[in-house]
N, CA, C and O atoms as a GROMACS GRO file, in nm:
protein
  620
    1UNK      N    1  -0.458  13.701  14.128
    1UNK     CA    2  -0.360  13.708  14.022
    1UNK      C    3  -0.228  13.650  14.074
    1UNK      O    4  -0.178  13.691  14.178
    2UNK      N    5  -0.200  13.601  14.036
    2UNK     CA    6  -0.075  13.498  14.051
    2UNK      C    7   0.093  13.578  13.988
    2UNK      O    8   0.115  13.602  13.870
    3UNK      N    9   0.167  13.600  14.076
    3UNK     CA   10   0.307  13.641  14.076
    3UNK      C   11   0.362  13.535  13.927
    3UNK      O   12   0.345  13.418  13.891
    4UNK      N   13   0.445  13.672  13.870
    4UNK     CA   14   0.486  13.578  13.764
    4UNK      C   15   0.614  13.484  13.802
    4UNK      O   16   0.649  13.468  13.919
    5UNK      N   17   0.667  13.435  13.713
    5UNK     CA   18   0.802  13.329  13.749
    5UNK      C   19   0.926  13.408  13.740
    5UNK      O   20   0.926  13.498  13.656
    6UNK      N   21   1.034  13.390  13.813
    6UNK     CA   22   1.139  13.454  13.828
    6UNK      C   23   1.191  13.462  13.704
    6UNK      O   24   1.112  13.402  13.631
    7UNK      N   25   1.277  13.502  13.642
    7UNK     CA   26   1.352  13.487  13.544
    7UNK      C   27   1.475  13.453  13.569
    7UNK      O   28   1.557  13.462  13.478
    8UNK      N   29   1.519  13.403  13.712
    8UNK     CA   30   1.628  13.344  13.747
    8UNK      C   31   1.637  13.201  13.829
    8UNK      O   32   1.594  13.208  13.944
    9UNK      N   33   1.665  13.127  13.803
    9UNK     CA   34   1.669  13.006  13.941
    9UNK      C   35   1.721  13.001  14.003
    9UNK      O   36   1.843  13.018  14.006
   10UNK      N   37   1.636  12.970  14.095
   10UNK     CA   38   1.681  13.012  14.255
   10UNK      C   39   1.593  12.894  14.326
   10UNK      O   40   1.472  12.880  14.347
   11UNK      N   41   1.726  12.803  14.358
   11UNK     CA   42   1.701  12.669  14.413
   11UNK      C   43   1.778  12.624  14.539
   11UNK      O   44   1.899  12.603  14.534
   12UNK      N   45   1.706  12.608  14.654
   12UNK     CA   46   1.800  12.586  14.777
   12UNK      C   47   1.879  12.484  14.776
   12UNK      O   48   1.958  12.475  14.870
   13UNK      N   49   1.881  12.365  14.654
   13UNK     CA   50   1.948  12.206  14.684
   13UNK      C   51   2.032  12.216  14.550
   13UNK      O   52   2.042  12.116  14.479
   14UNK      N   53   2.089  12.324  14.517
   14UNK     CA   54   2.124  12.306  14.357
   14UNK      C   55   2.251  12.407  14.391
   14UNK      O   56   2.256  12.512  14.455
   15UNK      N   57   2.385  12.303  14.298
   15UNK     CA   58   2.472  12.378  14.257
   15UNK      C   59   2.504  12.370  14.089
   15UNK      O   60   2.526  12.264  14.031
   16UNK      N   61   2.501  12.486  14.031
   16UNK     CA   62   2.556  12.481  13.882
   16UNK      C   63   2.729  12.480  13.863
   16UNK      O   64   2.813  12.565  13.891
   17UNK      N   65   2.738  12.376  13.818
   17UNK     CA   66   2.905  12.357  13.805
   17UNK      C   67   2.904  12.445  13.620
   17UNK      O   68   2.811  12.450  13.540
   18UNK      N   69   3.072  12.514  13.606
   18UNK     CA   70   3.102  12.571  13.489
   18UNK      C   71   3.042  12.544  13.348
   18UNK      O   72   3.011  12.624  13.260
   19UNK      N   73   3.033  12.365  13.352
   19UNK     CA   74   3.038  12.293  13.262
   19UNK      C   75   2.856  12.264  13.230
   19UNK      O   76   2.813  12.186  13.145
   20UNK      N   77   2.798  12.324  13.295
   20UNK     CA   78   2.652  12.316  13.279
   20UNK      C   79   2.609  12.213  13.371
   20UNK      O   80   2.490  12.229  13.396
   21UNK      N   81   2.647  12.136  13.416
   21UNK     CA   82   2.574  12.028  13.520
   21UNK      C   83   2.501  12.080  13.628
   21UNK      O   84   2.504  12.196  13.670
   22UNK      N   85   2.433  11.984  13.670
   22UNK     CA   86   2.335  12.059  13.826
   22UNK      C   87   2.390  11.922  13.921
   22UNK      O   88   2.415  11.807  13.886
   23UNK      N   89   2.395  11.983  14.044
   23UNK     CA   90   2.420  11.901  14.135
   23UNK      C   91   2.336  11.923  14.248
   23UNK      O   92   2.352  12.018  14.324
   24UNK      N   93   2.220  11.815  14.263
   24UNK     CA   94   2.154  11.819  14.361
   24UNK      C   95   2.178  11.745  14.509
   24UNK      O   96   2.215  11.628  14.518
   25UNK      N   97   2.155  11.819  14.606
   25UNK     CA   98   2.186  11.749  14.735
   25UNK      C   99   2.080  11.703  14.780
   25UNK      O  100   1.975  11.766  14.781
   26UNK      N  101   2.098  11.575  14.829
   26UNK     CA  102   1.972  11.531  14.886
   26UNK      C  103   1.913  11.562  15.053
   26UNK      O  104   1.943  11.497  15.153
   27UNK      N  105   1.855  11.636  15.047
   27UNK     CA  106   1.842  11.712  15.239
   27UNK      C  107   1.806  11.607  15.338
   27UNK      O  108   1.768  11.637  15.452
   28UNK      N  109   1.820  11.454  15.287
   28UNK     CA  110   1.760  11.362  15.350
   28UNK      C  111   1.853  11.289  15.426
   28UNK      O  112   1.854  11.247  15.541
   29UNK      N  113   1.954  11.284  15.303
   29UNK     CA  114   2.083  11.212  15.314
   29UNK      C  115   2.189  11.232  15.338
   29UNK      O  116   2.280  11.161  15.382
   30UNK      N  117   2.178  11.397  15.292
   30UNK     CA  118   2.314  11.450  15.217
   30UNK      C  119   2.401  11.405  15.114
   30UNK      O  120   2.510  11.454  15.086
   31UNK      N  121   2.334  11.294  15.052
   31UNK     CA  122   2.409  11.279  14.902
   31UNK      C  123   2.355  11.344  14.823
   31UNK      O  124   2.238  11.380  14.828
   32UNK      N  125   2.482  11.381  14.686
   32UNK     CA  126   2.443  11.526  14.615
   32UNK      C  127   2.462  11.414  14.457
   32UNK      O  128   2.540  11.320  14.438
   33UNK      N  129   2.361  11.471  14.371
   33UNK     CA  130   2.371  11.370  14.252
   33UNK      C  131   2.405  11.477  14.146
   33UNK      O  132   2.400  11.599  14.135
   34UNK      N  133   2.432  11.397  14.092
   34UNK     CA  134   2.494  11.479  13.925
   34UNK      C  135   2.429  11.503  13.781
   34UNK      O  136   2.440  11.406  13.705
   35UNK      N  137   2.374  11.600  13.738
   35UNK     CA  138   2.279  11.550  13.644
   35UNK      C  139   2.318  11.597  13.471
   35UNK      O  140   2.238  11.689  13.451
   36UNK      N  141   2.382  11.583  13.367
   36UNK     CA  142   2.427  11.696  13.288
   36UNK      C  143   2.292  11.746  13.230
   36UNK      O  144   2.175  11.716  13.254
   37UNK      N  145   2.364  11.850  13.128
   37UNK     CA  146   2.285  11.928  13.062
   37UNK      C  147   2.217  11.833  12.960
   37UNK      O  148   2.095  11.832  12.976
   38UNK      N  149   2.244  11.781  12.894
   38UNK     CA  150   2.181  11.644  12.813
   38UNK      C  151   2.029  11.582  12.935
   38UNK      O  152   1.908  11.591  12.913
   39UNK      N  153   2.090  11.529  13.045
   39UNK     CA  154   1.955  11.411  13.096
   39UNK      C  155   1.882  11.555  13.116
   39UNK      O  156   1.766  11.538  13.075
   40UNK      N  157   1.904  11.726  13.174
   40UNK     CA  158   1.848  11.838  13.211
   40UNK      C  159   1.732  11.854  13.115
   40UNK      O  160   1.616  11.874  13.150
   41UNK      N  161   1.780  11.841  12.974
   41UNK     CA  162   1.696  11.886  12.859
   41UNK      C  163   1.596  11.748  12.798
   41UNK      O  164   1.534  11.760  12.692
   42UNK      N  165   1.592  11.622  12.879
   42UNK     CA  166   1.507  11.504  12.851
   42UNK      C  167   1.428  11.542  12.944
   42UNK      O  168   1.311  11.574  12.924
   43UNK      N  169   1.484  11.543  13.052
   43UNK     CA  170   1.356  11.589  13.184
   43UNK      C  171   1.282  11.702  13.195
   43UNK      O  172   1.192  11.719  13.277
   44UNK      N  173   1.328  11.798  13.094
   44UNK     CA  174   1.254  11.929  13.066
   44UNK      C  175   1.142  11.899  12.927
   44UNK      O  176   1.044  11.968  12.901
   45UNK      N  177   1.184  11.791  12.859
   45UNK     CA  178   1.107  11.772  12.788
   45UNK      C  179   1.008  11.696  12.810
   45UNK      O  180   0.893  11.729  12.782
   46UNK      N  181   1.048  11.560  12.875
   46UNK     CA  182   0.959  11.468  12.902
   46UNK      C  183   0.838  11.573  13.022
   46UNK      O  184   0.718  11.545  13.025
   47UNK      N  185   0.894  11.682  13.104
   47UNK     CA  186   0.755  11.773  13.164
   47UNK      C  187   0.690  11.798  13.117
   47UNK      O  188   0.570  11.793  13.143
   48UNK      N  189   0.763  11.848  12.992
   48UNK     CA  190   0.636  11.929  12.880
   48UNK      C  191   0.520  11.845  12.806
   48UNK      O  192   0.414  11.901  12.778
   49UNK      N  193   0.545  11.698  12.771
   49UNK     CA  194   0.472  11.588  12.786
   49UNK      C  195   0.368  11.547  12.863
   49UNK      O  196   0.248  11.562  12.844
   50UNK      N  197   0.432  11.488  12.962
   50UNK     CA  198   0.309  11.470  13.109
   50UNK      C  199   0.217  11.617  13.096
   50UNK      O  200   0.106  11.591  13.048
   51UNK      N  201   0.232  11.750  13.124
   51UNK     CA  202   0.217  11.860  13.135
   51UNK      C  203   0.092  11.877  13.036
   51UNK      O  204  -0.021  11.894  13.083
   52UNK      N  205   0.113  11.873  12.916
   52UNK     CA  206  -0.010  11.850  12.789
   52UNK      C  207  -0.069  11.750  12.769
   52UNK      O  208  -0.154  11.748  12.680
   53UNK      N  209  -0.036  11.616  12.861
   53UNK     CA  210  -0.113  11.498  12.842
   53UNK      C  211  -0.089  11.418  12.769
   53UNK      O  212  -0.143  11.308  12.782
   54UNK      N  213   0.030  11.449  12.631
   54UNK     CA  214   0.119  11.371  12.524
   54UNK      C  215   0.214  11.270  12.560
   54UNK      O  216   0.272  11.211  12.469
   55UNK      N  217   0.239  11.242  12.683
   55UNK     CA  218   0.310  11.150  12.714
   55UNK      C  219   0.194  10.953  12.710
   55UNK      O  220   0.087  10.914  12.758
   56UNK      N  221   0.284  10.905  12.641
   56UNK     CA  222   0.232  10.810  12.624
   56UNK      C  223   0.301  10.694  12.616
   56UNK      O  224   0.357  10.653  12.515
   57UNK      N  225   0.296  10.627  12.750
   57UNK     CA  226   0.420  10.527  12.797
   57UNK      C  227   0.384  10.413  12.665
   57UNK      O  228   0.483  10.342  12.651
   58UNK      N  229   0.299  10.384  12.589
   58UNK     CA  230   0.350  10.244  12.500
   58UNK      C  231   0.433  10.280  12.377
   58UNK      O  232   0.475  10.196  12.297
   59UNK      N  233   0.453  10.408  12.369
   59UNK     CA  234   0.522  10.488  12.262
   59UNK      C  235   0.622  10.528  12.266
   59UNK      O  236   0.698  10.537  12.170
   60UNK      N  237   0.653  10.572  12.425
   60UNK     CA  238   0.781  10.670  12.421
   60UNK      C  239   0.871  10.569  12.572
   60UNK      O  240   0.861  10.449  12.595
   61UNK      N  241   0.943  10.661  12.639
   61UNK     CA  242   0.999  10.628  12.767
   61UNK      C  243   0.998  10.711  12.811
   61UNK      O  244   1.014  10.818  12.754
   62UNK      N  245   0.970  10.690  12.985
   62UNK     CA  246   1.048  10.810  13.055
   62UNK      C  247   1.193  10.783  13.078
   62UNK      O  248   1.245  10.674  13.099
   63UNK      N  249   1.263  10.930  13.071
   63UNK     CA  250   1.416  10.918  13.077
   63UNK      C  251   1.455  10.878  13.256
   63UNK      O  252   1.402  10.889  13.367
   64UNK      N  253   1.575  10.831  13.198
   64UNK     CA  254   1.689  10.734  13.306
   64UNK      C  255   1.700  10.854  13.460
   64UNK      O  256   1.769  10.954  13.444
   65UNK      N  257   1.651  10.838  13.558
   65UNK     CA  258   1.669  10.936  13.649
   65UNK      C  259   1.568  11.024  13.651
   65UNK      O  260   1.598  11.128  13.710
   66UNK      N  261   1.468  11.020  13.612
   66UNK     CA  262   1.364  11.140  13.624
   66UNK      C  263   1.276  11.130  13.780
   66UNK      O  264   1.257  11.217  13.865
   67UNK      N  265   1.248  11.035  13.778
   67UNK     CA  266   1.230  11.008  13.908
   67UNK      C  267   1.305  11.044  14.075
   67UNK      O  268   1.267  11.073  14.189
   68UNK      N  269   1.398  11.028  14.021
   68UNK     CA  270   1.491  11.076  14.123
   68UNK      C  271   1.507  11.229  14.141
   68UNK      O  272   1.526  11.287  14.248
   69UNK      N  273   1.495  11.298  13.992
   69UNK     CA  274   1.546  11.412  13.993
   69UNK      C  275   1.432  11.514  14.057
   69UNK      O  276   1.450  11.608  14.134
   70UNK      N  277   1.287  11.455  13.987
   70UNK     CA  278   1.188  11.562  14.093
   70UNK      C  279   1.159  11.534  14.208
   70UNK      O  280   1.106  11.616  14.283
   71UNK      N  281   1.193  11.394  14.247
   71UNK     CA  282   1.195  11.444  14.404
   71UNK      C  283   1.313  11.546  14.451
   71UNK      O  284   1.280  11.641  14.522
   72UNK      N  285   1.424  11.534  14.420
   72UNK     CA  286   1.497  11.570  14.475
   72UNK      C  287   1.464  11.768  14.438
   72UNK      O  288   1.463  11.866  14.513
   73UNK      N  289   1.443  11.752  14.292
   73UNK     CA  290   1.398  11.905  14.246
   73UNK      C  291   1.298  11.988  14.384
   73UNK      O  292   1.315  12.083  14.460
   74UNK      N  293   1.170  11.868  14.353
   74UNK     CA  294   1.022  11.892  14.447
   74UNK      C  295   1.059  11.916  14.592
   74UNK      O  296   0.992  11.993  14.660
   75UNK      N  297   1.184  11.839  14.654
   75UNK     CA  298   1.239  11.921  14.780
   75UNK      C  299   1.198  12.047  14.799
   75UNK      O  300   1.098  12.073  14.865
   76UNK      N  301   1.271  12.133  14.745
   76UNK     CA  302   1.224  12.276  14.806
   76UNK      C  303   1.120  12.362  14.684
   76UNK      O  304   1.118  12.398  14.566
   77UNK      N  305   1.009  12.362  14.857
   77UNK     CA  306   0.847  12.383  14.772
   77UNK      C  307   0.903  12.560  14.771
   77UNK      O  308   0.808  12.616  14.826
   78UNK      N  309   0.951  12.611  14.754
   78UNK     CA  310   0.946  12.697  14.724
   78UNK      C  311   1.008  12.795  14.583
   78UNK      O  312   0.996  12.910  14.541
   79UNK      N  313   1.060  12.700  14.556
   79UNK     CA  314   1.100  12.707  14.403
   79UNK      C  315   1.000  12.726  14.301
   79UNK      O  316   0.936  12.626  14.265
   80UNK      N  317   0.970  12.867  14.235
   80UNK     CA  318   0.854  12.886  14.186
   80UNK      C  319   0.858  12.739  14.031
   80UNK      O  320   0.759  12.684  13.984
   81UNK      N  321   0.991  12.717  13.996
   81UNK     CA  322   0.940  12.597  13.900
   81UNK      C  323   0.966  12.485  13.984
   81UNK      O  324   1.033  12.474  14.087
   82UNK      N  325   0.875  12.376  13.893
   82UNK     CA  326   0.842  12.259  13.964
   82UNK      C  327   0.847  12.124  13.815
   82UNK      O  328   0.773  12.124  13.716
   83UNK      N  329   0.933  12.044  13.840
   83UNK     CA  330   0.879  11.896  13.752
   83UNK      C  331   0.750  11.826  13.802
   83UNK      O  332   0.708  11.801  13.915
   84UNK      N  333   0.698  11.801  13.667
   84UNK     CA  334   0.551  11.706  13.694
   84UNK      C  335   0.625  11.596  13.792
   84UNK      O  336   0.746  11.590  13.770
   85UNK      N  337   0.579  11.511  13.889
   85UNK     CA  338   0.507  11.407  13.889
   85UNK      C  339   0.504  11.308  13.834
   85UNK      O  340   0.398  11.333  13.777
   86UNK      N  341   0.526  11.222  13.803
   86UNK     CA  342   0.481  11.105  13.741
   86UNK      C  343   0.494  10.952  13.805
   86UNK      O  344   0.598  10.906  13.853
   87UNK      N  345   0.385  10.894  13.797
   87UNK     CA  346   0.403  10.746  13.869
   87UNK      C  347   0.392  10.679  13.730
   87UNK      O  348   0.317  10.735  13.650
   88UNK      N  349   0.458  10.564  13.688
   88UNK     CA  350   0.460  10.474  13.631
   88UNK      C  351   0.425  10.373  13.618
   88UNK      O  352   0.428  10.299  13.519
   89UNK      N  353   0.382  10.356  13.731
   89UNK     CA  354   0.300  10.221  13.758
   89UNK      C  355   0.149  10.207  13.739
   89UNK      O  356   0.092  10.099  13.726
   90UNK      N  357   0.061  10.386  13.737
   90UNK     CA  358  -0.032  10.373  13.736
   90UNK      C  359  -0.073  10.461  13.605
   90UNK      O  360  -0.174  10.451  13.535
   91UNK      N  361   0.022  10.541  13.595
   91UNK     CA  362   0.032  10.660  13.498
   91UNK      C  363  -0.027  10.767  13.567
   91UNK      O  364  -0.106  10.817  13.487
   92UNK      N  365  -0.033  10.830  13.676
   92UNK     CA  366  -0.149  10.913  13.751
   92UNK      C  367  -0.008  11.031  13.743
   92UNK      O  368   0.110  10.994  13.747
   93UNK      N  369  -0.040  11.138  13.734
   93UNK     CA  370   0.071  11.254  13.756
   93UNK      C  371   0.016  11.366  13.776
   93UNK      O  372  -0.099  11.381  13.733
   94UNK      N  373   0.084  11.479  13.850
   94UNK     CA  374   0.070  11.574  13.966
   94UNK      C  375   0.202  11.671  13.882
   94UNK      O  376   0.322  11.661  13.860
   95UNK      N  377   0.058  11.793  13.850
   95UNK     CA  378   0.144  11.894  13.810
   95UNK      C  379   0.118  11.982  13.905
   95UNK      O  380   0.001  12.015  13.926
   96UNK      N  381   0.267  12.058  14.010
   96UNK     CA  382   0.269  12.172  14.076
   96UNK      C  383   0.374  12.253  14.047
   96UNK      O  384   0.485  12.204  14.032
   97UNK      N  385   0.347  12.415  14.032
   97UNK     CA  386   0.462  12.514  13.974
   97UNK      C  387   0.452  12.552  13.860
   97UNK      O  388   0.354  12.534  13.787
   98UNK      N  389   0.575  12.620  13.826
   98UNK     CA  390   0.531  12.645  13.662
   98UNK      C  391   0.638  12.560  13.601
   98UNK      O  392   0.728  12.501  13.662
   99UNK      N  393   0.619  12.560  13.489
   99UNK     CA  394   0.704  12.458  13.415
   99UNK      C  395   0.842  12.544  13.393
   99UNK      O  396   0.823  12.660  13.354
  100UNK      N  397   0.996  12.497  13.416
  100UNK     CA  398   1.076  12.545  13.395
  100UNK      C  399   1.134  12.621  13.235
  100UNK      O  400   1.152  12.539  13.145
  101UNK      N  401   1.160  12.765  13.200
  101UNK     CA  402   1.266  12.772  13.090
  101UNK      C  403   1.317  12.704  13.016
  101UNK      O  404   1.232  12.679  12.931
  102UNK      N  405   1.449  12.629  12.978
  102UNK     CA  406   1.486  12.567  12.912
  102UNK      C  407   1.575  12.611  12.970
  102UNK      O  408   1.636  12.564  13.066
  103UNK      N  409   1.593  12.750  12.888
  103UNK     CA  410   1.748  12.871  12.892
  103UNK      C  411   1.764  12.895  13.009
  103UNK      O  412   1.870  12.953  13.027
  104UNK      N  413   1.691  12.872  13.126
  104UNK     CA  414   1.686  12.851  13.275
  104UNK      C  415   1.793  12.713  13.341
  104UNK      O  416   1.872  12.716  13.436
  105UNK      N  417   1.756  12.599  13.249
  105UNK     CA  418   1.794  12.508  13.298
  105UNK      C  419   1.918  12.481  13.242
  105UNK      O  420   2.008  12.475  13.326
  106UNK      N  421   1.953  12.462  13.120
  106UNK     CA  422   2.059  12.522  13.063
  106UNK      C  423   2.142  12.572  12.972
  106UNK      O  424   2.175  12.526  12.862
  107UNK      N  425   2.185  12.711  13.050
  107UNK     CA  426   2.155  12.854  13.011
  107UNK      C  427   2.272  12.859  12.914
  107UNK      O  428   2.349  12.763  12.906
  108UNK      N  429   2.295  13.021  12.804
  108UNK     CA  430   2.341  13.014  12.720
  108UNK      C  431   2.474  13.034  12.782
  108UNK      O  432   2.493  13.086  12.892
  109UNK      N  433   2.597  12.972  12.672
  109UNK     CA  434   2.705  12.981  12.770
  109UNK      C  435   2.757  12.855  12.763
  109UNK      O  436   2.879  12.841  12.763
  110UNK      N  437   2.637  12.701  12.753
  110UNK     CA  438   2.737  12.612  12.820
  110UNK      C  439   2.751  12.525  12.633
  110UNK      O  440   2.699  12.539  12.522
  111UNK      N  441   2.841  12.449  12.692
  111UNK     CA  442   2.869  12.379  12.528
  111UNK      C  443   2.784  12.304  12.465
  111UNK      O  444   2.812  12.185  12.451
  112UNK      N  445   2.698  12.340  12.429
  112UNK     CA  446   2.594  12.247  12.351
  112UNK      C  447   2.612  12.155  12.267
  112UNK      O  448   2.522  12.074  12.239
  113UNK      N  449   2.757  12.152  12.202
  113UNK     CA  450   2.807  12.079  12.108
  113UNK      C  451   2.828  11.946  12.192
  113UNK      O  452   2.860  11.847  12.126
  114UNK      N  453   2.818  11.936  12.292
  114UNK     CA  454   2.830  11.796  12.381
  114UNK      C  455   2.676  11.758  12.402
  114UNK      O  456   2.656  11.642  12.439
  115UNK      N  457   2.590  11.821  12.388
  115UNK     CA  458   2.420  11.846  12.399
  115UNK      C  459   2.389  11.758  12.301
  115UNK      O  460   2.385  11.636  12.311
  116UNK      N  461   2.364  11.839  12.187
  116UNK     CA  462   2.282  11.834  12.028
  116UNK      C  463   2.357  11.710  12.041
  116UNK      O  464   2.461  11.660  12.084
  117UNK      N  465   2.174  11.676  11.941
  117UNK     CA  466   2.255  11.557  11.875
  117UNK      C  467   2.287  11.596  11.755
  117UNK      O  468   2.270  11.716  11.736
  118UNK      N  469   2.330  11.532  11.662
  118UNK     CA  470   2.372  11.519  11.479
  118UNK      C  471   2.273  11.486  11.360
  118UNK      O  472   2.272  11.518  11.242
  119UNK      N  473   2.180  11.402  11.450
  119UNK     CA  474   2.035  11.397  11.353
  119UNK      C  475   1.951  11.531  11.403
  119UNK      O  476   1.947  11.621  11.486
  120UNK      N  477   1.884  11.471  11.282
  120UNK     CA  478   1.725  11.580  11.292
  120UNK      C  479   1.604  11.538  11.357
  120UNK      O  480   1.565  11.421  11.353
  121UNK      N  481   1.530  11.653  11.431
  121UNK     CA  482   1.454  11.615  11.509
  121UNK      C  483   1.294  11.491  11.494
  121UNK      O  484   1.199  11.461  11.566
  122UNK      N  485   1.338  11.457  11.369
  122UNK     CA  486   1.255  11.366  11.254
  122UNK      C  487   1.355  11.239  11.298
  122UNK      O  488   1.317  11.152  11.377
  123UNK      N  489   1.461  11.241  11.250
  123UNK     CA  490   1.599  11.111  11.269
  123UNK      C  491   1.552  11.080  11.427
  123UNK      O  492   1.480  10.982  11.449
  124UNK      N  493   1.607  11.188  11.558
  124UNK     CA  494   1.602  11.164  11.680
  124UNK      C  495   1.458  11.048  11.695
  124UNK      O  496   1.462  10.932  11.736
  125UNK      N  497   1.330  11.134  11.642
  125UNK     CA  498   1.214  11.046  11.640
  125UNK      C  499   1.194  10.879  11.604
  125UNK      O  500   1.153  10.782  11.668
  126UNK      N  501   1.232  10.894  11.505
  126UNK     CA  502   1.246  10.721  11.473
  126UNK      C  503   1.361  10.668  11.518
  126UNK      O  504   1.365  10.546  11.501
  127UNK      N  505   1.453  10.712  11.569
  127UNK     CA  506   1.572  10.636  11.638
  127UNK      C  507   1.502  10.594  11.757
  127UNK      O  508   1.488  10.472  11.772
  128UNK      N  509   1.457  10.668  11.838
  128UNK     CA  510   1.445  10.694  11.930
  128UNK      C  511   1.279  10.561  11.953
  128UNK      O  512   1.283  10.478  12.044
  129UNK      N  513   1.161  10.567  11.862
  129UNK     CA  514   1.087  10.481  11.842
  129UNK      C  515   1.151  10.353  11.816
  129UNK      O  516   1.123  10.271  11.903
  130UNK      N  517   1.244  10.301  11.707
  130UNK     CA  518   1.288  10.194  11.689
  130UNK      C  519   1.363  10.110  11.847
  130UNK      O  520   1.344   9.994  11.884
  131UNK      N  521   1.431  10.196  11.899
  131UNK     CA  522   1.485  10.145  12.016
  131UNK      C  523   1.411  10.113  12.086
  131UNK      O  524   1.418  10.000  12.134
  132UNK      N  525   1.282  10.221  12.131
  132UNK     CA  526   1.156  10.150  12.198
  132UNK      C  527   1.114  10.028  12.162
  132UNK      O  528   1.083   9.947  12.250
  133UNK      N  529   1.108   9.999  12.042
  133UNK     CA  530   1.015   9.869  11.998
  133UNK      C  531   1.102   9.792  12.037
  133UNK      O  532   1.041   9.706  12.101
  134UNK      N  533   1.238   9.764  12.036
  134UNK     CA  534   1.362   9.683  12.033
  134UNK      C  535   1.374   9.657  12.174
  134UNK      O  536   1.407   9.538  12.175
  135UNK      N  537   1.370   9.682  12.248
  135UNK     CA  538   1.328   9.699  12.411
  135UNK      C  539   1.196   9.617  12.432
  135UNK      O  540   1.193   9.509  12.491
  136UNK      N  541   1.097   9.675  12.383
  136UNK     CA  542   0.979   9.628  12.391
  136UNK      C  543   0.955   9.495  12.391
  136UNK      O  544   0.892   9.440  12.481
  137UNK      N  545   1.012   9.422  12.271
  137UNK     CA  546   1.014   9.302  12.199
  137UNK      C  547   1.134   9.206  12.259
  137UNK      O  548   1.131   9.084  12.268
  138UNK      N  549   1.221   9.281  12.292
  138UNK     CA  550   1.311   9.217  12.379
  138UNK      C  551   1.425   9.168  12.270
  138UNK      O  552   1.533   9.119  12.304
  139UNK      N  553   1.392   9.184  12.161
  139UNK     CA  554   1.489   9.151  12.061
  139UNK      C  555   1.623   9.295  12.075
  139UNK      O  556   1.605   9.413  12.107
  140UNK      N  557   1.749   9.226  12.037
  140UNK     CA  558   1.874   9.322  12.043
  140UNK      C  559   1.965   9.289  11.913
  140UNK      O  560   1.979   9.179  11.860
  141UNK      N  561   2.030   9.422  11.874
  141UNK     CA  562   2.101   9.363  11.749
  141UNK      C  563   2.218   9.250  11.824
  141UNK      O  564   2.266   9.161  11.753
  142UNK      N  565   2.255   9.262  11.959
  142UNK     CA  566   2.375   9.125  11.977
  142UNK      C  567   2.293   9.008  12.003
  142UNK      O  568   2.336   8.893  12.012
  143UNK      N  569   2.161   9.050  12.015
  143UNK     CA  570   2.060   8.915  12.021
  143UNK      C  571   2.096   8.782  11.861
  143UNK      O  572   2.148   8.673  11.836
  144UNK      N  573   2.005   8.926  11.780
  144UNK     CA  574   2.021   8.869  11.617
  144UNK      C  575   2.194   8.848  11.591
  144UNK      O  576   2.211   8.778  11.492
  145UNK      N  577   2.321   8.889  11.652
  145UNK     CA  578   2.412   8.860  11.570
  145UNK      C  579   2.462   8.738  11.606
  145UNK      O  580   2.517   8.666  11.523
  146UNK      N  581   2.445   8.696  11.753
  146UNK     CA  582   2.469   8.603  11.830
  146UNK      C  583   2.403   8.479  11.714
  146UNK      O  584   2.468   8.380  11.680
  147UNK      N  585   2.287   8.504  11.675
  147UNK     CA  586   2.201   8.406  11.612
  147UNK      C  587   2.218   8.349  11.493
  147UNK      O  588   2.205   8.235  11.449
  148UNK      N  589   2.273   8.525  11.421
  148UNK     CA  590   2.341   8.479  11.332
  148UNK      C  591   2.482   8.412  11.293
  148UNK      O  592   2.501   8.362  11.182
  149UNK      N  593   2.597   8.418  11.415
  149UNK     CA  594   2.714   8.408  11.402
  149UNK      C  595   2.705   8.223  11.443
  149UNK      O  596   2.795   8.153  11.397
  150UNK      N  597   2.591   8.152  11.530
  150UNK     CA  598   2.591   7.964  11.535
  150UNK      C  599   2.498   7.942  11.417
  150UNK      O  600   2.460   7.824  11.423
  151UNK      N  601   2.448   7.999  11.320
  151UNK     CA  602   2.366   7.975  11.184
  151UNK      C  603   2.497   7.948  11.104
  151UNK      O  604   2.527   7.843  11.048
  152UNK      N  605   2.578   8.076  11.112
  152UNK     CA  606   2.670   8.037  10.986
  152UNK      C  607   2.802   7.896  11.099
  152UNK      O  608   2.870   7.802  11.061
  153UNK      N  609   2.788   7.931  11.177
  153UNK     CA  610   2.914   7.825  11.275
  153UNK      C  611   2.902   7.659  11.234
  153UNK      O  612   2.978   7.562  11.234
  154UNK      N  613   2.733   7.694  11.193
  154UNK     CA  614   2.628   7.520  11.167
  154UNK      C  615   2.690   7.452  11.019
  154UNK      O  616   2.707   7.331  11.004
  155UNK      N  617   2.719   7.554  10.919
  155UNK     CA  618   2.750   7.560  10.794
  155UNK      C  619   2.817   7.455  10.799
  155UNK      O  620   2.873   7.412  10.698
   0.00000   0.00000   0.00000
């Protein structure tokens, strides 16, 4: 039978600043990185993804820094939570730990109004798809305006 999960975090490479941020030190280097509560709650999500198998790189992205952040998280194995894993190159991923809280990562208290977004979690979705494809395709709206602004210049 397996010990349940703390209900507190308790991380040897982690400082929580007032403002909700985590600041991880790197035990390698000693450089300490900065992460807010915003990229906290992509990388808690994008776990929960990999984690159920729903992650699906021609659809979605992984977020800016995730990579960085579980190694640096995965540092100390003794932290009963743990971020998946993920290689990108092959898609192969390695789940160890339990998957973190949320309200763990960050907790009530900090300003969320800098968090949330303003759309709905329907809006976030297709914003969030359209930009993928727009990426994908390599097309940009300063692509098209550029294109459009020597069309009308031709006039």
């Amino acid at each position: 039978m397996s010990a349940a999960a703390p209900s507190t975090l308790v991380h040897q490479h982690i400082t929580r600043l007032p403002n909700g941020d985590l600041v991880l030190r790197d035990r390698t280097t000693s450089v300490s990185h900065l992460f807010t509560p915003a990229q906290l709650l992509l990388f808690a999500a994008f776990d929960r993804d990999v984690r159920a198998g729903t992650f699906d790189p021609t659809t979605a992205v992984i977020p800016g820094g995730y990579e960085l952040f579980q190694d640096l998280w995965s540092a100390d194995a003794d932290c009963a939570y743990q971020f998946a894993f993920y290689d990108a190159a092959d898609g192969t991923h390695l789940v160890a730990g339990a998957s973190i809280p949320v309200d763990l990562l960050v907790p009530d208290g900090i300003d969320m109004a800098r968090v949330r977004s303003r759309y709905t979690p329907r809006q976030e979705d297709i914003l969030y798809r359209v930009r993928f494809l727009r990426l994908r395709s390599g097309s940009s709206v300063s692509k098209s305006s550029k294109q459009r602004k020597e069309r009308n210049a031709s006039w």
